[in-house]
C-alpha positions in Angstrom: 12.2 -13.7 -5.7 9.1 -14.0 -8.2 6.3 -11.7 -6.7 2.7 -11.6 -7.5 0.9 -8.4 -6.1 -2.8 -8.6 -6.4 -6.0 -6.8 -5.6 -9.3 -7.3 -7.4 -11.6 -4.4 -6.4 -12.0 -1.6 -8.7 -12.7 1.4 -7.2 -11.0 2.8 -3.9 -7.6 3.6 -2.6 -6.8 -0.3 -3.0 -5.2 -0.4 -6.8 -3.3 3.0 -6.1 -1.7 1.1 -3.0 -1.5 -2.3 -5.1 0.0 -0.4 -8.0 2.8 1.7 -5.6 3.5 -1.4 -3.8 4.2 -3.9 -6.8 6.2 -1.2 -7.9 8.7 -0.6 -4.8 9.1 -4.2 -5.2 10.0 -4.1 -8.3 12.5 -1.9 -7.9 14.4 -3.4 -5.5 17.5 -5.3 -7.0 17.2 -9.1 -7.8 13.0 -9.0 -7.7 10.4 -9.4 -10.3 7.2 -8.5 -9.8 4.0 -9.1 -11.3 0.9 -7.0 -10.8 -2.7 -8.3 -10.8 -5.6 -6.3 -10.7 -9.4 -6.1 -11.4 -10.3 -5.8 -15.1 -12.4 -3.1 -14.4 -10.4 -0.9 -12.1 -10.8 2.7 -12.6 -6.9 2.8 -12.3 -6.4 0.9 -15.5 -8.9 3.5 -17.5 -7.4 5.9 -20.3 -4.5 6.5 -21.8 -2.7 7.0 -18.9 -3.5 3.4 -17.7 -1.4 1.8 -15.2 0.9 -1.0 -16.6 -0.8 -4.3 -15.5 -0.1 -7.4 -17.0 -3.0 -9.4 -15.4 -6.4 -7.4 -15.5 -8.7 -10.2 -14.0 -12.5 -10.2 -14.9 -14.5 -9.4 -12.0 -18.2 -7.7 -11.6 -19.4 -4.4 -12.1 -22.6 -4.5 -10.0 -24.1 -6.8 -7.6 -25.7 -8.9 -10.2 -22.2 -9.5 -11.8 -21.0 -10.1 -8.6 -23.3 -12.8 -7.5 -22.7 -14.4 -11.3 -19.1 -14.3 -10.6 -19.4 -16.1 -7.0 -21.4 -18.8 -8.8 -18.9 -19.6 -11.5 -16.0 -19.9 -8.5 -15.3 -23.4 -9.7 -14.8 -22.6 -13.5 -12.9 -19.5 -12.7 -10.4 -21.0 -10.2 -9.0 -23.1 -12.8 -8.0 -19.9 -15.4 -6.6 -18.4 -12.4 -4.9 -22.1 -11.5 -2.8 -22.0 -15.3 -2.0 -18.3 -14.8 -0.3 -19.0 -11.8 1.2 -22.3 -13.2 2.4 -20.9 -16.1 3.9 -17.8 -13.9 4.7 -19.9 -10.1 6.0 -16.9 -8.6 7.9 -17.6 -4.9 5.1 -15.7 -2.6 1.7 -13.7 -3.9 1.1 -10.8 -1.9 -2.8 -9.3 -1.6 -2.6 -5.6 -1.4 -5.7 -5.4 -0.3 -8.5 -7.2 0.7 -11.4 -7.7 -1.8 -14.4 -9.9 -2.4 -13.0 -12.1 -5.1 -9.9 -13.0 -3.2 -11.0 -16.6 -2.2 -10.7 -17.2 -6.3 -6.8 -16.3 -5.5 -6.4 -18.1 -2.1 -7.8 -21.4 -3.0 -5.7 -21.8 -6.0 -2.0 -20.7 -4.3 -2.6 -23.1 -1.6 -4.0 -26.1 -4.1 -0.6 -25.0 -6.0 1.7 -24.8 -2.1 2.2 -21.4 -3.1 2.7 -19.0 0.0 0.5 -15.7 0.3 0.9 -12.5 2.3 -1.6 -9.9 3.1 -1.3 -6.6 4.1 -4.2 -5.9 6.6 -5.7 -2.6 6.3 -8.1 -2.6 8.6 -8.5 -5.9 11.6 -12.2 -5.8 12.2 -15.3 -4.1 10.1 -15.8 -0.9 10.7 -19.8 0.1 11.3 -21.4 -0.9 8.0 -18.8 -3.0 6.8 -19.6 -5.8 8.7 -21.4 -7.9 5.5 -18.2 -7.0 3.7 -15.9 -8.8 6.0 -18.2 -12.4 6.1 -18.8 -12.3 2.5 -15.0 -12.1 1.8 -14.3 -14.5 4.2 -11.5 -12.1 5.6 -10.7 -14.0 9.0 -10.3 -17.7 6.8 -7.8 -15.5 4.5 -6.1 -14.2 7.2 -5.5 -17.3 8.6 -4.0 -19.4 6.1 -1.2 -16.5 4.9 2.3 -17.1 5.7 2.4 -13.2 6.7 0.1 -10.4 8.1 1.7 -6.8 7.1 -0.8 -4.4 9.2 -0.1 -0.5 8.7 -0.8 0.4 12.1 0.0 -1.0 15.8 -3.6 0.0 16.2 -4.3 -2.9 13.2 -1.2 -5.3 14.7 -3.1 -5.3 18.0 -6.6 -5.9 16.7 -4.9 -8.8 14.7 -2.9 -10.3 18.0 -6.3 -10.0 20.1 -7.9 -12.5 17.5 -5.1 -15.1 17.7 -3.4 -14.3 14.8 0.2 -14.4 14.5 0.8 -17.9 16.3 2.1 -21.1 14.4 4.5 -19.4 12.8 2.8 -17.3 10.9 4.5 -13.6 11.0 2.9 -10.4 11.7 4.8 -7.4 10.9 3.6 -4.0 11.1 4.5 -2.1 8.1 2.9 1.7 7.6 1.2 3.7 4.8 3.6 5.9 2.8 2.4 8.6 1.7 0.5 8.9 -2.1 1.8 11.7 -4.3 -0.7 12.5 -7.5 1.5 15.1 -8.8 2.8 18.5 -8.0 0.5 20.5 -6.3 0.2 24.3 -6.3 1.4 25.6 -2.5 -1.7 25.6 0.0 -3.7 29.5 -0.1 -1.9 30.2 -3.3 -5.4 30.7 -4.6 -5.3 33.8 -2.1 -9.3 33.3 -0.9 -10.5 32.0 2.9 -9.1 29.1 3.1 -10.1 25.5 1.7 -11.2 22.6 3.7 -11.9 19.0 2.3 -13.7 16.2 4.3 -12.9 13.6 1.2 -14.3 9.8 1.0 -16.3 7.2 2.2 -19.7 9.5 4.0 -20.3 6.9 6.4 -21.7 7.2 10.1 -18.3 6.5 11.9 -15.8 9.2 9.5 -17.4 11.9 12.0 -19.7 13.8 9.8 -21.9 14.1 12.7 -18.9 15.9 14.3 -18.3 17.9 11.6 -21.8 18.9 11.5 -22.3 19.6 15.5 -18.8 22.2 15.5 -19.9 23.8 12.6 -23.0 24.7 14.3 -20.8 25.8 17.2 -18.6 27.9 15.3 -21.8 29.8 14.1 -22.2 31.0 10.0 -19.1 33.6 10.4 -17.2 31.3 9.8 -13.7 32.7 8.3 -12.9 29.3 5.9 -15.2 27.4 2.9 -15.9 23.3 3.8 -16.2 21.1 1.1 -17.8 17.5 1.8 -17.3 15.0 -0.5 -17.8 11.4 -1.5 -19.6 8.2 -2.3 -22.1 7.1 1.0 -26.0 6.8 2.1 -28.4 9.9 2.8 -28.2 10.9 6.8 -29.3 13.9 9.1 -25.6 14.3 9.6 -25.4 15.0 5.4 -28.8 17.0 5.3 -27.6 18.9 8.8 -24.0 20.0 6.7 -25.8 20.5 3.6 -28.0 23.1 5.9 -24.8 25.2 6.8 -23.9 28.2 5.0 -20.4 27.7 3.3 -20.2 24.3 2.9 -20.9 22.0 -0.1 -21.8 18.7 -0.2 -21.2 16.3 -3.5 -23.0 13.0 -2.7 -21.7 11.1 -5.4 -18.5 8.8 -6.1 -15.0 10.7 -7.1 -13.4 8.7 -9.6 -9.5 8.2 -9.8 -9.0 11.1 -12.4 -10.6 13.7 -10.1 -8.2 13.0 -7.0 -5.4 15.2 -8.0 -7.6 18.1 -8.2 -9.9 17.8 -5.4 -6.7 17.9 -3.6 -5.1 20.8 -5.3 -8.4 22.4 -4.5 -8.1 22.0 -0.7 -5.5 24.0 1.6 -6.3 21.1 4.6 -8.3 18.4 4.4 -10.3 17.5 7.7 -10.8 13.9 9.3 -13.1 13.6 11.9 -13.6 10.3 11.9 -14.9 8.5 15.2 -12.6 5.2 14.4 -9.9 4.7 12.1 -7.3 1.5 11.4 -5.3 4.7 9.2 -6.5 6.9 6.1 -5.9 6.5 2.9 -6.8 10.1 2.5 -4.5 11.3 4.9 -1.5 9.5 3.1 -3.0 11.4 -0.2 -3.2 14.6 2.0 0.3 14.3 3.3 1.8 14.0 -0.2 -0.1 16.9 -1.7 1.7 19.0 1.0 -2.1 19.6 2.3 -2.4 20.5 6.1 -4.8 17.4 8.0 -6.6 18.3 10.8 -7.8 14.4 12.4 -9.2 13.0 15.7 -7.3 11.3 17.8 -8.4 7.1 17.2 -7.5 4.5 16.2 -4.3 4.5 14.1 -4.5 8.6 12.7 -2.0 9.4 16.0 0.4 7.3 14.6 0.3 7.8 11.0 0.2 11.6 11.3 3.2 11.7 14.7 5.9 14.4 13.1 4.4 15.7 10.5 4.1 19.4 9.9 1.2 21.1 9.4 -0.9 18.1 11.2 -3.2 18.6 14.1 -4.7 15.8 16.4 -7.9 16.7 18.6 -10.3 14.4 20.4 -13.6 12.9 18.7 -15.5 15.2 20.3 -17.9 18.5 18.7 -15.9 21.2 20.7 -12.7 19.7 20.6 -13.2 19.4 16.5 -14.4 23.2 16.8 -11.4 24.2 18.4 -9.7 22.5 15.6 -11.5 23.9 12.9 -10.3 27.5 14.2 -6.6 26.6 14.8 -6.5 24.9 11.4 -7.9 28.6 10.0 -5.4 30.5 11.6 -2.7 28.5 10.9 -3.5 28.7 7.1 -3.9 32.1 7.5 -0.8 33.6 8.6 1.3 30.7 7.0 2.6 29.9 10.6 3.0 26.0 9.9 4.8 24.7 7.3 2.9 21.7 5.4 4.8 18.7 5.5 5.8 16.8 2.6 6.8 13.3 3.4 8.2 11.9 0.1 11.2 13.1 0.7 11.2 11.1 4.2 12.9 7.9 2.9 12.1 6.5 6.2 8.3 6.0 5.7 8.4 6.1 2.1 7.8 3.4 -0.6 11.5 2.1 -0.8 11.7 1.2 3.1 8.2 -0.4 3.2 9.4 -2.9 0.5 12.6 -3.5 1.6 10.5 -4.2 5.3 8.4 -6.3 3.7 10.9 -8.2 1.6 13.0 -8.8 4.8 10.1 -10.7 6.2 9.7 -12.5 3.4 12.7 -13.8 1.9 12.6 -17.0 5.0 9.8 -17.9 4.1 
């Protein structure tokens, strides 16, 4: 088959998973794949930049934005001769962005089937202007194929109604996302190195974090690093107030993952609800222990592997966690898992998955 793999935002986990996924695809036998991205994607900076050979023009801020929704009609038809002069078999959208109706309208003016792989089935807390102004539930229902990466997603997406007149839902997973070879985790030879990495929004748990740190006490035997893009909150100003801990308010660009991970012995989610984390799949690769509540989809992305640990979203149950995690790293009792070797949830199975529910259509 002809594939087209797209996703038009530029910051975020979505181009890494766009980028890994149009290239399993490719290289499975008898495929070819073509990879679509935003212009501006920090994945497609330096001289390292990813191989893309459709960088579309999209917005930098939210005046940009607003200019690019307004000039829908003139745009569509440069996207209309791309894909006429291309007219691959299916387009798949990696994921979700707010530019995709610009895609959707065009494949179906053209009869062109799309897929989507669904990341998450309903807007988190402050995400819901997000979902309406991408028109997510309109794009979901016109594709040929839903791919969510968690039975925790598939069942959100069944609830709605989705997945009836023929169109397919098949859960797929996230494989894990290697940035390199990382040094082993305490090779450093200090207390050990906790990350709470990403979005710093109300429902990751940094109120959790916050409320078993101040459990724990300041004795605390391991250094917390907090880090990411988000809003000022009491649950920020209460973590910046702990000794040990460092918070960086402020967006981490593509370049800086591989060492903000290599930095970290475990990295810690305490999120309150989860569809499945992109940072865990990062964690995972690295070899990085992951300490997670228990919601949403984390159970089942993290089942079997080593060096993960579960707990409930609660402040003592995260405490308790907080202490196993530091003796674990400590005396080396728990070997860190690293899942790229597991063919089974790897990059080559989910395209072969994915192509198998495909290839009917």
């Amino acid at each position: 088959m002809k594939l087209l793999v797209w996703h038009w935002g530029r910051r975020g986990g979505g181009p890494l998973f766009a980028l890994r996924l149009a290239a399993a695809l490719g290289d499975v036998p008898g495929h070819n794949v073509r990879l679509s991205l935003a212009g501006g994607a920090e994945i497609l900076a330096g001289a390292a930049a990813a191989a893309c050979s459709w960088r579309e023009p999209t917005y930098e801020n939210a005046l940009g934005y607003a200019l690019q929704r307004l000039s829908g009609p003139l745009v569509r038809g440069r996207v209309m001769r791309r894909l006429s002069e291309d007219l691959p078999d299916i387009a798949i959208c990696a994921m979700p962005a707010l530019l995709d109706a610009r895609m959707t309208i065009s494949l179906r003016r053209l009869g062109i089937p799309y897929a989507m792989v669904v990341h998450d089935a309903a807007a988190h807390p402050g995400e819901a202007f997000n979902f309406r102004v991408m028109g997510q539930w309109r794009q979901f229902r016109d594709a040929r194929a839903l791919f969510p990466l968690t039975a925790h997603v598939e069942d959100g997406l069944r609830r709605q109604g989705f997945g009836k007149a023929g169109q397919r839902v098949v859960k797929l997973w996230h494989p894990p996302v290697g940035l390199g070879e990382m040094a082993p985790v305490m090779a450093h030879g200090g207390p050990p190195r906790l990350l709470c990495f990403g979005r710093l929004l109300p429902y990751k748990g940094l109120g959790l974090l916050a409320g078993a740190l101040e459990r724990l006490g300041p004795e605390r035997a391991f250094q917390l690093r907090v880090c990411g893009e988000g809003p000022a909150s009491p649950s920020l100003a209460q973590l910046r107030a702990q000794p040990g801990v460092s918070v960086e308010q402020r967006w981490v660009s593509e370049a800086e993952l591989p060492a903000l991970l290599a930095w970290a012995d475990a990295v810690v989610l305490p999120y309150q609800e989860a569809s499945q984390s992109g940072v865990a799949a990062l964690a995972i690769a690295a070899g990085r222990y992951v300490l997670a509540t228990n919601v949403g989809g984390l159970p089942e992305q993290l089942a079997g592997v080593p060096g993960a640990r579960l707990c409930a979203p609660t402040v003592e149950a995260v405490a308790r966690g907080l202490i196993q995690l530091t003796v674990d790293l400590q005396a080396g009792g728990v070997e860190a898992a690293r899942p790229p070797e597991n063919t089974a949830v790897g990059w080559p199975a989910l395209a072969q998955t994915m192509l198998a529910a495909l290839a009917p259509l």
